[in-house]
N, C-alpha and C positions, 0 to 999 in steps of 0.2 A: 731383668731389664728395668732401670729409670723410668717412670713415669714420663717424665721428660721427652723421653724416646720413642714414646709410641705413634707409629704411624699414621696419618690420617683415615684410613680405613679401618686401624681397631679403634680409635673411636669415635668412628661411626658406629662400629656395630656394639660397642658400647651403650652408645645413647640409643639405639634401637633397641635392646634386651633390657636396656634402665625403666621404656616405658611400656616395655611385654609385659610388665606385674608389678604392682606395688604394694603387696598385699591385698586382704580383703574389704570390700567395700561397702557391705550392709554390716549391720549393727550385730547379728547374729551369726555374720563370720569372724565380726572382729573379736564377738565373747570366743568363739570355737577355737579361735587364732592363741586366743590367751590365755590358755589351758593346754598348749602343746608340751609344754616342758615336764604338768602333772605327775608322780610316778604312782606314788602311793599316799600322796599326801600327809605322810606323820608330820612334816615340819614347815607344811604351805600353809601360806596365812589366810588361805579361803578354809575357813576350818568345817563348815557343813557341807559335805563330799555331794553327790548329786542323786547318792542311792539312800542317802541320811536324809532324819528328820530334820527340820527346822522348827517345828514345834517343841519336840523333846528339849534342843538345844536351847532354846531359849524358858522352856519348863526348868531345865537347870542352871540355867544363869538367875533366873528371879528366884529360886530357891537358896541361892550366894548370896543375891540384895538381902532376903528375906531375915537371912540368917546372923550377917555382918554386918548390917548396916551401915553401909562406908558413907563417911561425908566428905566432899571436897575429891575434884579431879583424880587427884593419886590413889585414894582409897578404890574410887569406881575402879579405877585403872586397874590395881588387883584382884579387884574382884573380878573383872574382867580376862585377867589372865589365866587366875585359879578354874575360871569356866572352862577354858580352851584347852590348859593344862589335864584336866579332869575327861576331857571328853575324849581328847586323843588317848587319853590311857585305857580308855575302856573302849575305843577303837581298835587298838595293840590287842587288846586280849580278846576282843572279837576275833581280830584276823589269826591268835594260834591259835586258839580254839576250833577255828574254822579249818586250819591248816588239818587237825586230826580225825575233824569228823567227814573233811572231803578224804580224807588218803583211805581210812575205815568205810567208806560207801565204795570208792573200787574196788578194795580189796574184798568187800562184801561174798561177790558173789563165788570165789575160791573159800573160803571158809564155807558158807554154806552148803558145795561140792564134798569139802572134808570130812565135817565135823558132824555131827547129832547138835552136839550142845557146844557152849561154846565162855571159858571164862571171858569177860569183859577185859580186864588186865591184860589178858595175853591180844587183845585187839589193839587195844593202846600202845603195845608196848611193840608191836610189828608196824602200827600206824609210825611209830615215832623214828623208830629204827630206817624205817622206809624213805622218811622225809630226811634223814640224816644223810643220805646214799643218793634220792636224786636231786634232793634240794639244799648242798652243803652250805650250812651257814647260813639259812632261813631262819631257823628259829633262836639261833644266838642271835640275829638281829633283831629278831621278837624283845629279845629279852634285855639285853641293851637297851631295846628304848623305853621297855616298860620300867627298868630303871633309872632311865636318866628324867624320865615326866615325872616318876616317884621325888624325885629330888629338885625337880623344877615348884612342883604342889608345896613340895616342904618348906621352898625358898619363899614363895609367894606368900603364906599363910604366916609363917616368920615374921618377914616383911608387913602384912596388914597388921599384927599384931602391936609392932614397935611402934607404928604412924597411929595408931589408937591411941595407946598408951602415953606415947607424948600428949598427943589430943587430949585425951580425958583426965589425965593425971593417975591416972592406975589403968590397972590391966582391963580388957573390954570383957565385958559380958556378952555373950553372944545370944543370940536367939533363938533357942531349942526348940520352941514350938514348932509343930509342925505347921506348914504352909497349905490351904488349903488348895488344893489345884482342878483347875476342868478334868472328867474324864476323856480320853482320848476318841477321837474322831472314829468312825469305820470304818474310811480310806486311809487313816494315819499309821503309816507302818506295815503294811499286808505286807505277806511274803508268797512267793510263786511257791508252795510245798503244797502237797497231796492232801487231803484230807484226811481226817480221823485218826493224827496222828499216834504214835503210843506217848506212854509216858515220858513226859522229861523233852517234849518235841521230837523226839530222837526219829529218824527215817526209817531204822532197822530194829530191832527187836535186842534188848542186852538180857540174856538168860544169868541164874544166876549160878548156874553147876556146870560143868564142863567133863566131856565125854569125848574116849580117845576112837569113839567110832567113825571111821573113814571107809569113803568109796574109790579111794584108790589105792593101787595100790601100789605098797611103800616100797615094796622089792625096788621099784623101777626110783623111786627118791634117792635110791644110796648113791652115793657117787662113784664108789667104784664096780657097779654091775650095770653092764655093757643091754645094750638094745636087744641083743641075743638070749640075755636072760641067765647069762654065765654069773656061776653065784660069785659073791666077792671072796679072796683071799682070808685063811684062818692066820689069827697073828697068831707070830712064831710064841714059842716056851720059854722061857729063858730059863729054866734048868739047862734044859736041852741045847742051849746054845753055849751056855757057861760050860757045860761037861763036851762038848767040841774044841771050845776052843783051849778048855785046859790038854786035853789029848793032844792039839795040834801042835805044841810046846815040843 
C-alpha cells in the first residue's frame, strides 16, 4: 500500500505507537542500548570487553609508547592500533583456549567414571573432537581471526617502521629496555575459581600415565550387543568363503 493511502485511522494509531517508546531515557539505558548489537567483540571498537582489564590494556599500550617512541599524530596512531591489534589476539587465544578447557571440565566427570589414570593427550584430543561435532566451525573461526590480527600487527609495525625511517633518515631504534610498571592491584583481575588450585591453574588434575582400567563395562560399549547382552557376531573366514564360493561355480 502507498503511503499516500493510508487512512486516517492508521495514522492515528501510527502516531500513538511513534510516542509508546522512543528508546531509553537515562543515561545507563542509553550505554545498555548501545551494546545491543555486541556479539563477541573481536572487531568492536569498544576494545576493553566489560569482563577485561582496563589496567592491563592500558599497561600494554604505554609499554608500545615505551618501546617506539612515536612522534607526530600517525606514529601514536599506530601505535595505537598495534595495542588493540595485540590485545584482540590474545583475546582470540584466550577464548580457544577456553573452548578446550570448558569442553575437558564436562567431560571430566565420564573419564573419571572410566579411567584410573588418564593421558592428558587423549583429553585434548576428545575435548577437540567434541567441539568439532557440537560446535562446527568454532574454532576455524578461532583461527581465522588469530590470523587475520597476526597480519593486521604485521601491517601496523611495517607501517610504524617506514614513518620513522622517513623521520629519522635511517631505520628506528627501538627501545628494548624494559618499562618499569606498578605491581597489580588485589582487586585487578580476580577470577571466580576455587582455591588451592593445582598446577598450571588447571581445575582438574592432568596425570602423567594412562591406565586402561574402567568401571564399566565395555560389553555394553560395542555397538553391536543388544541390551540383552547377546554377544556380537564372529566375522566370517574368508578362506571359508572363498572355498564356497569357488564350490558354488
Amino acid at each position: 500500500m502507498n503511503a499516500n493511502n493510508r487512512t486516517d485511522a492508521q495514522k492515528d494509531a501510527s502516531r500513538r505507537n511513534g510516542h509508546a517508546s522512543s528508546g531509553p531515557k537515562t543515561r545507563e539505558g542509553r550505554i545498555r542500548s548501545s551494546q545491543n548489537a555486541t556479539k563477541h567483540g573481536l572487531y568492536s571498537p569498544r576494545t576493553v570487553l566489560a569482563n577485561e582489564s582496563q589496567e592491563a590494556f592500558d599497561r600494554l599500550h604505554q609499554a608500545y609508547l615505551h618501546e617506539w617512541n612515536p612522534q607526530g599524530q600517525s606514529e601514536h596512531d599506530l601505535v595505537q592500533d598495534l595495542t588493540v591489534y595485540r590485545w584482540k589476539l590474545m583475546r582470540v587465544r584466550n577464548l580457544e583456549d577456553a573452548a578446550h578447557d570448558s569442553e575437558m571440565f564436562l567431560q571430566q566427570e565420564d573419564y573419571d567414571l572410566c579411567y584410573e589414570k588418564l593421558d592428558p593427550s587423549i583429553r585434548h584430543h576428545d575435548a577437540e573432537n567434541s567441539l568439532h561435532n557440537t560446535s562446527p566451525g568454532l574454532l576455524e573461526f578461532y583461527g581465522r581471526s588469530i590470523a587475520r590480527l597476526q597480519r593486521l600487527i604485521t601491517r601496523v609495525m611495517n607501517d610504524l617502521i617506514r614513518l620513522q625511517r622517513i623521520r629519522l633518515g635511517h631505520a628506528p631504534v627501538r627501545n628494548t629496555d624494559p618499562q618499569p610498571v606498578d605491581p597489580p592491584s588485589d582487586s585487578e583481575n580476580q577470577r571466580n575459581e576455587p582455591e588451592n588450585l593445582p598446577d598450571k591453574g588447571k581445575t582438574y588434575a592432568e596425570p602423567e600415565t594412562f591406565s586402561w582400567t574402567c568401571a564399566i563395562d565395555k560389553t555394553k560399549l560395542h555397538p553391536l550387543v543388544s541390551a540383552r547382552n547377546v554377544p556380537a557376531p564372529e566375522e566370517p573366514d574368508f578362506n571359508d568363503w572363498y572355498e564356497n564360493f569357488r564350490n558354488s561355480k
